[in-house]
N, CA, C and O atoms as CSV, one atom per row, in Angstrom:
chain,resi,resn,atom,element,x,y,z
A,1,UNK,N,N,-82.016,110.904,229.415
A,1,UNK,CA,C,-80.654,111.016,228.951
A,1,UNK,C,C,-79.938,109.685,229.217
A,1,UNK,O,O,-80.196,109.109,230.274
A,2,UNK,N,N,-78.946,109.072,228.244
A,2,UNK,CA,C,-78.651,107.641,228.486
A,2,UNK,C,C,-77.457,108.246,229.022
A,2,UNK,O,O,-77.243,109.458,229.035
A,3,UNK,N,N,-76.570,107.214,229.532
A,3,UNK,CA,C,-75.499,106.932,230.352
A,3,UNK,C,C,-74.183,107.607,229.424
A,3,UNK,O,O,-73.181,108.160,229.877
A,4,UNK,N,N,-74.427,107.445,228.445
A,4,UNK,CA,C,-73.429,107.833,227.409
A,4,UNK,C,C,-73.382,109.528,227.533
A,4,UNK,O,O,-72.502,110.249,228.003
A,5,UNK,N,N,-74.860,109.907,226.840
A,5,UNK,CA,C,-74.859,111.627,226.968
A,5,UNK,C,C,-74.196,111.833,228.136
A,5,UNK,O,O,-73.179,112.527,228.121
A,6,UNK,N,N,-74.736,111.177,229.505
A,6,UNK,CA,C,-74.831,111.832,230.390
A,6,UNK,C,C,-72.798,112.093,230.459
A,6,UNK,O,O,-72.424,113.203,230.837
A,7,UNK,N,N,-72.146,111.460,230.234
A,7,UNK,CA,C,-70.677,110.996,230.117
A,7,UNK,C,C,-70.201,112.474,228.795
A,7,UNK,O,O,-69.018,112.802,228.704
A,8,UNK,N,N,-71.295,113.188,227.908
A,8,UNK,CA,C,-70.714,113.617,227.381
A,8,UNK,C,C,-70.994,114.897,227.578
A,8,UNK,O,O,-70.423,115.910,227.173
A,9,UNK,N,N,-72.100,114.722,228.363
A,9,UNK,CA,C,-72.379,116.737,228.940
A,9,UNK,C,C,-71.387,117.033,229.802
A,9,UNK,O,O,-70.856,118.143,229.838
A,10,UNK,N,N,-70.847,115.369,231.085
A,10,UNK,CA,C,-69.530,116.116,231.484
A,10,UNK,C,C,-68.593,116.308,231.111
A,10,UNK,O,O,-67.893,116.912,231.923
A,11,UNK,N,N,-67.915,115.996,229.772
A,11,UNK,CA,C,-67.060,116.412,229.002
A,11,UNK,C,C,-66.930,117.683,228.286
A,11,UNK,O,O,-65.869,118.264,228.056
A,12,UNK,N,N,-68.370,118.145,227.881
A,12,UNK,CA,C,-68.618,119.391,227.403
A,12,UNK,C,C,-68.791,120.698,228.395
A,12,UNK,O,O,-68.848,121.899,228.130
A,13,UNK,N,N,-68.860,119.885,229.814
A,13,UNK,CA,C,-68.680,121.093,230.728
A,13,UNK,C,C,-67.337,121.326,231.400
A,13,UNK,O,O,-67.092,122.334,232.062
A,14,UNK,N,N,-66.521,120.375,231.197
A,14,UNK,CA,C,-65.207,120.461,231.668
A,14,UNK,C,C,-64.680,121.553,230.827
A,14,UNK,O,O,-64.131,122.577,231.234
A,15,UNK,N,N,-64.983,121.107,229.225
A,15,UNK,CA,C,-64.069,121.780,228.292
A,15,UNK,C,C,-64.204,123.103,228.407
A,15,UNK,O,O,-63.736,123.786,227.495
A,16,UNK,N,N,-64.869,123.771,229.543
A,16,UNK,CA,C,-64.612,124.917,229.078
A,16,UNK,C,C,-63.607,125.805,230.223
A,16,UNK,O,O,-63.403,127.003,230.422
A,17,UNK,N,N,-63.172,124.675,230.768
A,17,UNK,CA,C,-62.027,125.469,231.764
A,17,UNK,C,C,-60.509,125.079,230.732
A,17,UNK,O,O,-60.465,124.205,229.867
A,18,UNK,N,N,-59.520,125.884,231.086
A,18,UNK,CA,C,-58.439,125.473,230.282
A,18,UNK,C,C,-57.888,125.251,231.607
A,18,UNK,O,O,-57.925,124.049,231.873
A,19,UNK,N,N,-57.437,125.891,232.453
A,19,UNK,CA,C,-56.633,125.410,234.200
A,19,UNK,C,C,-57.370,124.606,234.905
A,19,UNK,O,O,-58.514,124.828,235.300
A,20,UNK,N,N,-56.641,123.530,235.097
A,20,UNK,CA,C,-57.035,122.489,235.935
A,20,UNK,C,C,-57.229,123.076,237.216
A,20,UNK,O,O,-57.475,122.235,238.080
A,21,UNK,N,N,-57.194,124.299,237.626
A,21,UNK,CA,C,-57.474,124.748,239.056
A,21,UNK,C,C,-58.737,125.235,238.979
A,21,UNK,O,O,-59.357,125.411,240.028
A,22,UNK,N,N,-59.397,125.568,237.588
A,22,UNK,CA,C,-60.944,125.864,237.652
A,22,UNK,C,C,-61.618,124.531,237.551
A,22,UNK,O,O,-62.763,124.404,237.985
A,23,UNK,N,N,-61.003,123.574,237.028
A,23,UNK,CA,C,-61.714,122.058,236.615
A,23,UNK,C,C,-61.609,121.630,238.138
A,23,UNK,O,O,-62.684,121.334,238.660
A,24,UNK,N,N,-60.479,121.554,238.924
A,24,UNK,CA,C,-60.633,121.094,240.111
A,24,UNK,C,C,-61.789,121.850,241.185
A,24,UNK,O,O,-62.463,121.080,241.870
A,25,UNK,N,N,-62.001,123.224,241.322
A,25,UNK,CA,C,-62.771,123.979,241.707
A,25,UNK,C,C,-64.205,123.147,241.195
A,25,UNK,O,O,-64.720,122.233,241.840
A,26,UNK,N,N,-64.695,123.660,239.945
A,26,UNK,CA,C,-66.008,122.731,239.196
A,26,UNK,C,C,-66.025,121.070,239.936
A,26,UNK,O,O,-67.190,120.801,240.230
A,27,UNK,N,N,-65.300,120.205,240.211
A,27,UNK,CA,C,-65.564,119.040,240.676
A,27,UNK,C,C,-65.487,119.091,242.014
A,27,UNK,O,O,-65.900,118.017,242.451
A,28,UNK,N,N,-65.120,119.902,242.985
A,28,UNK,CA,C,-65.308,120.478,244.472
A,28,UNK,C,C,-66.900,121.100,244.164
A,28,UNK,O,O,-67.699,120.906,245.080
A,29,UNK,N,N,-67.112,121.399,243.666
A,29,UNK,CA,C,-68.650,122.289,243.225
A,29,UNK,C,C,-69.599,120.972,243.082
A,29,UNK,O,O,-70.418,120.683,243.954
A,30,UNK,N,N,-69.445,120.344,242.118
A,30,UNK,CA,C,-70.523,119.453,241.826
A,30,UNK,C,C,-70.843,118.386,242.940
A,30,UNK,O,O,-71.918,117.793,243.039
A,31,UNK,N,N,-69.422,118.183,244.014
A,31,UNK,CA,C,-69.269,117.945,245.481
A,31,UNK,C,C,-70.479,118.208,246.589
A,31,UNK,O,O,-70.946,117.538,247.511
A,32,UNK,N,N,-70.777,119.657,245.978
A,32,UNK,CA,C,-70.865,120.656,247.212
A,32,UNK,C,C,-72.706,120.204,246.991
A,32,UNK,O,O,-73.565,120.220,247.872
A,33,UNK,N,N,-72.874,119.841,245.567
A,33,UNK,CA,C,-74.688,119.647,244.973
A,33,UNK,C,C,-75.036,118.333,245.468
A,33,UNK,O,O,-76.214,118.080,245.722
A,34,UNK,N,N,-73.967,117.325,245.657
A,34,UNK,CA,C,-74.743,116.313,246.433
A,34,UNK,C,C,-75.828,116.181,247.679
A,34,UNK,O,O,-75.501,116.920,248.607
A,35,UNK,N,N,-76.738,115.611,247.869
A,35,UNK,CA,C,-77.838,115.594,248.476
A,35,UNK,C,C,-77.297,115.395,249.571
A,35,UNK,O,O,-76.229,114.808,249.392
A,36,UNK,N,N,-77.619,115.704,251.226
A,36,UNK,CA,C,-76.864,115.892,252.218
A,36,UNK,C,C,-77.282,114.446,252.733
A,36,UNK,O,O,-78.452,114.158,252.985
A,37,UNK,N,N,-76.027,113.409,252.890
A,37,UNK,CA,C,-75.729,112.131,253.520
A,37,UNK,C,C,-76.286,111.920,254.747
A,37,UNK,O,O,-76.130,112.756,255.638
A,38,UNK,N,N,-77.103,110.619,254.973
A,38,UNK,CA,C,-78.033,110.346,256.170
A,38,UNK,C,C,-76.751,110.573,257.365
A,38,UNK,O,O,-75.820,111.058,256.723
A,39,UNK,N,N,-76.496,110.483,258.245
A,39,UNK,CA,C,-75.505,110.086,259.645
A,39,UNK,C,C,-75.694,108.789,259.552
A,39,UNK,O,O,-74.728,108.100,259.225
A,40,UNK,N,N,-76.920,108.187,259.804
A,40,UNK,CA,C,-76.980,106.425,259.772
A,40,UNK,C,C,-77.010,106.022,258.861
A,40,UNK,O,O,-77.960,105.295,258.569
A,41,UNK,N,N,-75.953,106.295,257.904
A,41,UNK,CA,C,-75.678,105.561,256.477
A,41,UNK,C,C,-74.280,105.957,256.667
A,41,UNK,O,O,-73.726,105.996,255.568
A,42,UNK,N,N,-73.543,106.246,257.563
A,42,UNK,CA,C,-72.393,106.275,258.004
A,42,UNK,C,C,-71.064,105.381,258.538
A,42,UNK,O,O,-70.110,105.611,259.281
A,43,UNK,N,N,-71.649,103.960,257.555
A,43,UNK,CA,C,-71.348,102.451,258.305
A,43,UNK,C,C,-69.989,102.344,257.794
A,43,UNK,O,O,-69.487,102.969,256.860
A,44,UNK,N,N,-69.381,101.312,258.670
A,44,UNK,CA,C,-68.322,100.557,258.102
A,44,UNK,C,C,-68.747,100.087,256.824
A,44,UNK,O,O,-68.058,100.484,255.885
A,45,UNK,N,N,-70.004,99.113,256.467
A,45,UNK,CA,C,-69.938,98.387,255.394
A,45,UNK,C,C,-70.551,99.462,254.046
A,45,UNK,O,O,-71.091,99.044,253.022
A,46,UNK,N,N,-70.359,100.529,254.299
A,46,UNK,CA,C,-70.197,101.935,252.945
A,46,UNK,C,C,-69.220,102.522,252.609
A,46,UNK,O,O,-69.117,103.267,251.634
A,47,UNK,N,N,-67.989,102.098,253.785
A,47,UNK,CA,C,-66.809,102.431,253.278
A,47,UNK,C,C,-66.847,102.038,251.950
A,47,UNK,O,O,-67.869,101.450,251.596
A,48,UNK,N,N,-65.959,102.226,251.118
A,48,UNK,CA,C,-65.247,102.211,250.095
A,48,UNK,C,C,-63.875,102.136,250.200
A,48,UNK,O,O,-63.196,103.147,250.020
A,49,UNK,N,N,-63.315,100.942,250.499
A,49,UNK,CA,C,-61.682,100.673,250.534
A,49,UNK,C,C,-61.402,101.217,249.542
A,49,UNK,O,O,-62.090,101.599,248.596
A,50,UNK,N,N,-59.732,101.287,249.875
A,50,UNK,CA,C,-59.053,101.585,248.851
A,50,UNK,C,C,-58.771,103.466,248.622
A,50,UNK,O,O,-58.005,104.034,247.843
A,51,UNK,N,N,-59.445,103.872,249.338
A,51,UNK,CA,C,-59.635,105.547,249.064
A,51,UNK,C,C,-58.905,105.831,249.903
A,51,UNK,O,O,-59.095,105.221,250.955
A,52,UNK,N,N,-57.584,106.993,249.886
A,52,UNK,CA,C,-57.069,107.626,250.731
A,52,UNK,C,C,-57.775,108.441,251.688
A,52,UNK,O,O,-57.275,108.600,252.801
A,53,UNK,N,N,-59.155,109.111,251.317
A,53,UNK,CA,C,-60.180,109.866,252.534
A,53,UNK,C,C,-61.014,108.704,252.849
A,53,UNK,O,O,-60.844,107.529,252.524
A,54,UNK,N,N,-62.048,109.305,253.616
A,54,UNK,CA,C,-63.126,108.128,253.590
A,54,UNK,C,C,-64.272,108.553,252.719
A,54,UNK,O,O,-64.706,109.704,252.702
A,55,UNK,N,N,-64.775,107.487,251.943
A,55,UNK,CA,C,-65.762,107.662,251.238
A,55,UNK,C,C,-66.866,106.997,251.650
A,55,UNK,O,O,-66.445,105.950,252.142
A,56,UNK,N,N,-68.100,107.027,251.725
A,56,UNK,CA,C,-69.650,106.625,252.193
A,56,UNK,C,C,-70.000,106.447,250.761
A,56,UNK,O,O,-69.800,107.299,249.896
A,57,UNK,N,N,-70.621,105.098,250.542
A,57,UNK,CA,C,-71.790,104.506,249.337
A,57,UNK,C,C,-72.577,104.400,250.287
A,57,UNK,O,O,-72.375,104.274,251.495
A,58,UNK,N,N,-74.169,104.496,249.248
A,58,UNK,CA,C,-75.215,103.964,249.652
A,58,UNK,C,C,-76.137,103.565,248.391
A,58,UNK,O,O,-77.082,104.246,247.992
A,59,UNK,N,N,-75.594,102.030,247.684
A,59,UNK,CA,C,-76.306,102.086,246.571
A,59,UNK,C,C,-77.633,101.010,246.682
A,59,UNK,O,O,-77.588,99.854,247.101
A,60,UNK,N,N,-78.729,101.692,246.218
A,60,UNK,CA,C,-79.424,100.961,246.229
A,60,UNK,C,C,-80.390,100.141,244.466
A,60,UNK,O,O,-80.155,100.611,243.352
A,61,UNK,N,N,-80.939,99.476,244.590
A,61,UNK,CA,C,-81.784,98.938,243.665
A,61,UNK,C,C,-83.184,98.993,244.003
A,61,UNK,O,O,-83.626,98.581,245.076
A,62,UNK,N,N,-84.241,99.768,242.612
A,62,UNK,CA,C,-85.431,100.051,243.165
A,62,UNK,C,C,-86.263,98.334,241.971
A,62,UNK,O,O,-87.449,98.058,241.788
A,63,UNK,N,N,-85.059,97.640,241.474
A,63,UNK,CA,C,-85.995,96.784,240.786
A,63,UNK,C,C,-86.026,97.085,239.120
A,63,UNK,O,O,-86.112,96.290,238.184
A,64,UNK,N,N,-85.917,98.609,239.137
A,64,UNK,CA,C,-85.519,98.474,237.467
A,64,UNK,C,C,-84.235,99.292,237.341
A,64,UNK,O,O,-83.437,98.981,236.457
A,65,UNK,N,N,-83.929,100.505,238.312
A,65,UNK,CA,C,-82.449,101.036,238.010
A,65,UNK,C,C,-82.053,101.457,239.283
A,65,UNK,O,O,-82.797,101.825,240.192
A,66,UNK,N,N,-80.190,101.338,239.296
A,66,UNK,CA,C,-80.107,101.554,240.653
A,66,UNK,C,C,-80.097,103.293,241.096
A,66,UNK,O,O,-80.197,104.213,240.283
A,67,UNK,N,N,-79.937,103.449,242.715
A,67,UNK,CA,C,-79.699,104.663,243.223
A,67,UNK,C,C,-78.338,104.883,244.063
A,67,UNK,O,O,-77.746,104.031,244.726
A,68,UNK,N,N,-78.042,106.027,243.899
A,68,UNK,CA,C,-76.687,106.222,244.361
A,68,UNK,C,C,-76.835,107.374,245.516
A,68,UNK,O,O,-77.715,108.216,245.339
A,69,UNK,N,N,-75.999,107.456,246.720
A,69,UNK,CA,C,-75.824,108.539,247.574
A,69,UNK,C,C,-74.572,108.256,248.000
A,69,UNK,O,O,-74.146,107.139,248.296
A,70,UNK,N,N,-73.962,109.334,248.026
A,70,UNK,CA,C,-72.385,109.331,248.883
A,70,UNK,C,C,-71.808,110.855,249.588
A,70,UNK,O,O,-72.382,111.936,249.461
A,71,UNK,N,N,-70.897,110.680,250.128
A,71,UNK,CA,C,-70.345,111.012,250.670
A,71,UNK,C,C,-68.580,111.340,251.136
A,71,UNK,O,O,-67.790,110.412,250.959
A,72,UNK,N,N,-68.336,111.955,251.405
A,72,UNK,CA,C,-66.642,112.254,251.627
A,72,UNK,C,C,-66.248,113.090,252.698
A,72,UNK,O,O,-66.680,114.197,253.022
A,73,UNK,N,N,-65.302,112.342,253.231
A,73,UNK,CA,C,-64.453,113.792,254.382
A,73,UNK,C,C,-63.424,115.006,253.411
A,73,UNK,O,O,-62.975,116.105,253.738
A,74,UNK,N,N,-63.325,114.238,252.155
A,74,UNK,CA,C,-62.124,115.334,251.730
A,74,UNK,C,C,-63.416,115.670,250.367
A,74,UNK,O,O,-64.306,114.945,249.923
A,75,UNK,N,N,-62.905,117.403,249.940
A,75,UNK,CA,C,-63.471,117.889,248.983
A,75,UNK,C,C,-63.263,117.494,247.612
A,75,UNK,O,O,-64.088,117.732,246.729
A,76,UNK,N,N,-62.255,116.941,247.436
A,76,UNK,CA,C,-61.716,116.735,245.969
A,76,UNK,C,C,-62.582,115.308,245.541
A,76,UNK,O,O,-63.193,115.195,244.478
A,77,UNK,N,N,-62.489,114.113,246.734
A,77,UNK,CA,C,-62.802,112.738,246.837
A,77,UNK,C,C,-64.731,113.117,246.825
A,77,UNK,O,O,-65.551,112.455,246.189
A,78,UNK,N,N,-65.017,114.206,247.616
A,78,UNK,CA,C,-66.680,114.247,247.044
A,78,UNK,C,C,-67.112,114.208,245.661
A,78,UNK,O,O,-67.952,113.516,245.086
A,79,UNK,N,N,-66.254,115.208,245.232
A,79,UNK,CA,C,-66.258,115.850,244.220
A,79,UNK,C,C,-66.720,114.879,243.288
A,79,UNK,O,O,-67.865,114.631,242.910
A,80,UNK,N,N,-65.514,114.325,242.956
A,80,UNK,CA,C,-65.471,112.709,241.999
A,80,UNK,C,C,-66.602,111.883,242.447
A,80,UNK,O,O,-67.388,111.692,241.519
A,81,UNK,N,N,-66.811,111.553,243.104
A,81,UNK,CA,C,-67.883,110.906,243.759
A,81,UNK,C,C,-69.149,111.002,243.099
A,81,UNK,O,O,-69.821,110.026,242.762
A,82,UNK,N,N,-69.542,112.526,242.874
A,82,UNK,CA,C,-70.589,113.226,242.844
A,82,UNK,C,C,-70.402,112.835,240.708
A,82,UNK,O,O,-71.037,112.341,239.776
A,83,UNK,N,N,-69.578,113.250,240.901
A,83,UNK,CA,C,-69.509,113.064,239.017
A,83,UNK,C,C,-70.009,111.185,238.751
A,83,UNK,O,O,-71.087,110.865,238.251
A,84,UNK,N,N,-69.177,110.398,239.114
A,84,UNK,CA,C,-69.803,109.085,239.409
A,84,UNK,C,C,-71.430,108.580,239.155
A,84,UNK,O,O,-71.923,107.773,238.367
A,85,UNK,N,N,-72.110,109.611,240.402
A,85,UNK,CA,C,-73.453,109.413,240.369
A,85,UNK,C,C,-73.915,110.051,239.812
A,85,UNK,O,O,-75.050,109.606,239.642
A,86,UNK,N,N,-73.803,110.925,239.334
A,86,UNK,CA,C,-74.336,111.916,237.933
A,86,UNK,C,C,-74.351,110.601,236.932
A,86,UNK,O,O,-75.437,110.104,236.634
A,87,UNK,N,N,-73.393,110.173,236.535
A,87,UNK,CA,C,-73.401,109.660,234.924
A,87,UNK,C,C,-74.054,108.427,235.412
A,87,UNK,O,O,-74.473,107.765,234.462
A,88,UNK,N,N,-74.342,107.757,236.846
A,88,UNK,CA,C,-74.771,106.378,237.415
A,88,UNK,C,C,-75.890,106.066,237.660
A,88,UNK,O,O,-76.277,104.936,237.362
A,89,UNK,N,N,-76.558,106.801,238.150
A,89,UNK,CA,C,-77.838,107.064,239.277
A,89,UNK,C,C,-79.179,106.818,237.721
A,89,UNK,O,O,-79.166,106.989,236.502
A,90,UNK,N,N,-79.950,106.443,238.547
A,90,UNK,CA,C,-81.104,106.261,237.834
A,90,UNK,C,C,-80.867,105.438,236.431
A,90,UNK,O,O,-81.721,105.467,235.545
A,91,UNK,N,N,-79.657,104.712,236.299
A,91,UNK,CA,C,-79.455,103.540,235.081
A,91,UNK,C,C,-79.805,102.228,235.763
A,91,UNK,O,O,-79.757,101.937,236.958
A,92,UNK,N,N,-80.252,101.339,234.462
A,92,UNK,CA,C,-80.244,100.210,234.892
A,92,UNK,C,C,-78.813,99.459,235.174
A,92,UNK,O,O,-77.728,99.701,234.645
A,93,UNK,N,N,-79.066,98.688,235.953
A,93,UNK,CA,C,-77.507,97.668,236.437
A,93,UNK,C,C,-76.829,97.017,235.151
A,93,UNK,O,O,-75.684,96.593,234.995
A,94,UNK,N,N,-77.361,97.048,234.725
A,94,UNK,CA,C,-76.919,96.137,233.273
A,94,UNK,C,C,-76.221,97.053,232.374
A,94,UNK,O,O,-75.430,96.455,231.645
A,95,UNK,N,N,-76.272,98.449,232.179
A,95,UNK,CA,C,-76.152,99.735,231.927
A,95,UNK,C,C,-74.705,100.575,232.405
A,95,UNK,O,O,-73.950,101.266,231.721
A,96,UNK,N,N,-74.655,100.217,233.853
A,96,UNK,CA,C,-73.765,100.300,234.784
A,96,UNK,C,C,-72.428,99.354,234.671
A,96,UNK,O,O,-71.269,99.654,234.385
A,97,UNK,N,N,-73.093,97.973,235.040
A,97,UNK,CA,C,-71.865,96.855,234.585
A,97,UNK,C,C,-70.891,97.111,233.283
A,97,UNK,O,O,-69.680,96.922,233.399
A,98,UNK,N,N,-71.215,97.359,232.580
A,98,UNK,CA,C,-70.887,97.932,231.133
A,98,UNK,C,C,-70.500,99.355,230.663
A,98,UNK,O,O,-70.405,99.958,229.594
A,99,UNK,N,N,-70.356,99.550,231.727
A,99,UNK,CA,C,-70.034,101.385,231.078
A,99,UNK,C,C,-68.498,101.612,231.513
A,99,UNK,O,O,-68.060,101.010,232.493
A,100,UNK,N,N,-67.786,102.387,230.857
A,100,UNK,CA,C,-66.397,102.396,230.081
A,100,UNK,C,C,-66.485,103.587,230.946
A,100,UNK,O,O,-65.315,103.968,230.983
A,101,UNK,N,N,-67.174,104.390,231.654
A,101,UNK,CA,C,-66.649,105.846,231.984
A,101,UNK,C,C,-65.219,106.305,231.448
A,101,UNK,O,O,-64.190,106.277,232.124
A,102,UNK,N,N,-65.330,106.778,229.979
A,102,UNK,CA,C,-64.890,106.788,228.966
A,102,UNK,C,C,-64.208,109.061,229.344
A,102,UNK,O,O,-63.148,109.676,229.225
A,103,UNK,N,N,-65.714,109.421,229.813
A,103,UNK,CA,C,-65.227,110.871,230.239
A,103,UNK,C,C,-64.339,110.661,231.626
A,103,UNK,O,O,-64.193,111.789,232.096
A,104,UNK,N,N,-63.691,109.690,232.467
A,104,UNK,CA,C,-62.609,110.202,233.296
A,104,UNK,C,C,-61.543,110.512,232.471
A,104,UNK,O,O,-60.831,111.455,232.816
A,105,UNK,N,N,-61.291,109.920,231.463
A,105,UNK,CA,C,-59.879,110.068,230.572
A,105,UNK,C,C,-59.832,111.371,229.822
A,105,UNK,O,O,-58.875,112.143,229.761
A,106,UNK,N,N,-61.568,111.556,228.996
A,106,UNK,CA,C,-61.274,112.208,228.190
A,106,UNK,C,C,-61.158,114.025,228.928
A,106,UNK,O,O,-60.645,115.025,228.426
A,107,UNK,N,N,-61.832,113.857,230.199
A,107,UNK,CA,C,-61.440,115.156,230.858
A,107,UNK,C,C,-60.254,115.176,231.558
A,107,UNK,O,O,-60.237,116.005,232.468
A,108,UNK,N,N,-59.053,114.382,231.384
A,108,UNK,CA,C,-57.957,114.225,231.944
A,108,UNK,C,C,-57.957,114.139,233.490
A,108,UNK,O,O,-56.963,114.412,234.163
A,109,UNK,N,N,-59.098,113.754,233.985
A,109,UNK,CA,C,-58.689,113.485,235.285
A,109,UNK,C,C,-57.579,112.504,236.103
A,109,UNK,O,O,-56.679,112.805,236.887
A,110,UNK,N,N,-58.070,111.092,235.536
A,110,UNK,CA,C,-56.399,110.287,235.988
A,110,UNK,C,C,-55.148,110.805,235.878
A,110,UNK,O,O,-54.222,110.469,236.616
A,111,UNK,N,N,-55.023,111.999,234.565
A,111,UNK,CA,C,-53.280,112.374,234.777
A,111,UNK,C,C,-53.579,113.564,235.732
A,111,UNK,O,O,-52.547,114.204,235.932
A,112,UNK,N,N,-54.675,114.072,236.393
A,112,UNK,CA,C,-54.624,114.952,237.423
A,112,UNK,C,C,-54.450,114.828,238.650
A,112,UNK,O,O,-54.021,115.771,239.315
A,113,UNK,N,N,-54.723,113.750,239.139
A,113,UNK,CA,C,-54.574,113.195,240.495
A,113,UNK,C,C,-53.526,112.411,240.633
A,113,UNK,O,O,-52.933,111.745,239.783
A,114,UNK,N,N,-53.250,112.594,242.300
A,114,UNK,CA,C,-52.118,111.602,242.760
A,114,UNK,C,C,-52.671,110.501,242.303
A,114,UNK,O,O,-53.716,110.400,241.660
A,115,UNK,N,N,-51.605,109.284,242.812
A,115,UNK,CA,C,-51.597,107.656,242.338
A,115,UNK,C,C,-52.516,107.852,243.465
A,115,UNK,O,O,-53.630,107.732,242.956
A,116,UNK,N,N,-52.716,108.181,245.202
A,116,UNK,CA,C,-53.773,107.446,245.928
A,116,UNK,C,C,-55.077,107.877,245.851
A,116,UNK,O,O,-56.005,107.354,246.468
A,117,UNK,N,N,-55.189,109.004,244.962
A,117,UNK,CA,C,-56.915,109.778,244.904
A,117,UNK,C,C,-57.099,108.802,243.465
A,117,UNK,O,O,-58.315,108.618,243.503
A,118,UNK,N,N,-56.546,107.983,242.071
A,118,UNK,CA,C,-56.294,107.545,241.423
A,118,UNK,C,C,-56.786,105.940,241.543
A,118,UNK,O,O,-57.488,105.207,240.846
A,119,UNK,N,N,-55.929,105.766,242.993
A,119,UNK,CA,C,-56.382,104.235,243.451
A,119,UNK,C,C,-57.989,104.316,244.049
A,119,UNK,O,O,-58.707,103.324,244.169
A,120,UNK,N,N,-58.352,105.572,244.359
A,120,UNK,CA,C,-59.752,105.503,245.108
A,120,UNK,C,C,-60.789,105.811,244.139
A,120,UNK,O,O,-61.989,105.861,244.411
A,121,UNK,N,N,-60.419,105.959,243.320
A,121,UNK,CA,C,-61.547,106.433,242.136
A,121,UNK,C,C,-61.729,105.486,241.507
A,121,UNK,O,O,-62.758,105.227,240.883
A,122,UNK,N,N,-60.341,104.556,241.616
A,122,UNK,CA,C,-60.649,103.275,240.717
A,122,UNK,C,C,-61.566,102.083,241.734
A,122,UNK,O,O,-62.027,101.074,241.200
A,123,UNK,N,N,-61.732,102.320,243.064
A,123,UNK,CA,C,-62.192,101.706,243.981
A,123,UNK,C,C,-63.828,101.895,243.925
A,123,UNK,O,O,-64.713,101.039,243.923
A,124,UNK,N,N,-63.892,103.133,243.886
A,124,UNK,CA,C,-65.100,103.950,243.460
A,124,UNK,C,C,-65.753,103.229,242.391
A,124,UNK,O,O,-66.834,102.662,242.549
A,125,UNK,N,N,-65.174,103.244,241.415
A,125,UNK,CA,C,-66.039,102.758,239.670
A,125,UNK,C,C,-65.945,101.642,240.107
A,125,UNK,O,O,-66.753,101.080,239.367
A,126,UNK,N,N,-65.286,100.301,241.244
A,126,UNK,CA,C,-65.225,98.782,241.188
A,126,UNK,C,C,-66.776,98.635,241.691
A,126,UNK,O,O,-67.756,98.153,241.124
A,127,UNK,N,N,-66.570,99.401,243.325
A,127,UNK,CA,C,-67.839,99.536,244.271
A,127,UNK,C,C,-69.346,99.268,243.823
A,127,UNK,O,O,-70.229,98.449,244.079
A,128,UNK,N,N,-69.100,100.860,242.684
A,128,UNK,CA,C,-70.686,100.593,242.255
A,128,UNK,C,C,-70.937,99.654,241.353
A,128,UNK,O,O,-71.952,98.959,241.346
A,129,UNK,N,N,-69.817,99.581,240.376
A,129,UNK,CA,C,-70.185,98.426,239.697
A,129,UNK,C,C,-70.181,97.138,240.154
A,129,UNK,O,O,-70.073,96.325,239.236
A,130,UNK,N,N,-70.261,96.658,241.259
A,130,UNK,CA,C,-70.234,95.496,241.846
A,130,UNK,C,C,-71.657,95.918,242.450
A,130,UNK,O,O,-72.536,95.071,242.293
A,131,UNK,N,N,-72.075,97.271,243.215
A,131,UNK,CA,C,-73.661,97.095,243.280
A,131,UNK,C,C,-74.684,96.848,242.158
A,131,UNK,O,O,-75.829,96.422,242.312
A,132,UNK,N,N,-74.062,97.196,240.962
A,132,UNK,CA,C,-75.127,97.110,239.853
A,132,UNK,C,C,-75.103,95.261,239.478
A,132,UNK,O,O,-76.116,94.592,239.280
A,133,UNK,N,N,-73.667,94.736,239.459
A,133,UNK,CA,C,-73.845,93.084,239.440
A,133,UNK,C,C,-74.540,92.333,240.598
A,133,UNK,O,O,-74.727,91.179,240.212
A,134,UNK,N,N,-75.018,92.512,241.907
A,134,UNK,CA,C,-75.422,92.277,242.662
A,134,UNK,C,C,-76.923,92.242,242.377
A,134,UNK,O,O,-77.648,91.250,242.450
A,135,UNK,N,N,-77.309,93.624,242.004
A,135,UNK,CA,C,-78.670,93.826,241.509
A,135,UNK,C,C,-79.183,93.087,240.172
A,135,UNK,O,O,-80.297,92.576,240.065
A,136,UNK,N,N,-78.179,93.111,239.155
A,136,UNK,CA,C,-78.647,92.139,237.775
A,136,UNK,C,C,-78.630,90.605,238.544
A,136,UNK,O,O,-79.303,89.738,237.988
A,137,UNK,N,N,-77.804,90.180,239.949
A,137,UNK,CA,C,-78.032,88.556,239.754
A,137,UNK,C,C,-79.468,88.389,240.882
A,137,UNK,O,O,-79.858,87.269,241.212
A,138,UNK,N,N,-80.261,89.890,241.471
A,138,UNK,CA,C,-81.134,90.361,242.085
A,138,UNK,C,C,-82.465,89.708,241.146
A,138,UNK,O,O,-83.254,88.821,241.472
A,139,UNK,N,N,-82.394,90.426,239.991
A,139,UNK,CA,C,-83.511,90.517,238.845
A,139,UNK,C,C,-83.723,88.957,238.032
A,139,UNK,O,O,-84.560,88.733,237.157
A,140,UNK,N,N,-82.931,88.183,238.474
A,140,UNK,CA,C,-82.454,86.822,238.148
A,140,UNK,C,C,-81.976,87.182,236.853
A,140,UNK,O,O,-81.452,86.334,236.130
């Protein structure tokens, strides 16, 4: 599945809540499916500034696409997180650098959140995409 589908199955699974209190529930859920976070991947340098909770990256590069694991103290901030590496995980960096995550808008999430869960999501999409440029200047 390319980066795009993957951007449009979560659009097609949003659409079927009409209350943003079941859409918020569903992204606390997809939270809850993340793979359970090492403790010693618990560093300062996985923070993710900029996030009103704390958020844990752990992105790595296997050489042809990167990998993603994270983490959150707050449910809402997993949540998002978890959607992130859904549409991220297993693309190439080059793939990543370039992607419009085009489904935060179209599932109305930015007009759902405060300005500081807003500022951390946008911290979020900088993060990894700065691991995926790291990895393309990796591959020479």
């Amino acid at each position: 599945m390319t980066l795009n589908e993957k951007q449009i199955e979560l659009i097609d699974e949003f659409s079927i809540f009409d209350d943003w209190m079941d859409k918020y529930q569903y992204i606390i859920d997809l939270g809850n499916e993340l793979t359970p976070f090492d403790e010693a991947k618990r560093t300062k340098d996985r923070i993710i500034e900029g996030c009103q909770s704390q958020v844990w990256l752990d992105a790595s590069f296997d050489g042809n696409v990167m990998h993603f694991e994270a983490d959150s103290d707050a449910i809402i901030t997993k949540g998002i997180i978890a959607m992130l590496i859904r549409v991220l995980d297993n693309e190439k960096p080059e793939e990543i650098a370039k992607c419009d995550f085009h489904f935060i808008n179209e599932i109305g999430l930015y007009e759902h959140l405060s300005p500081t869960r807003s500022n951390g999501l946008a911290s979020m999409v900088k993060k990894m995409k700065m691991a995926a440029l790291m990895a393309v200047g990796q591959k020479g």
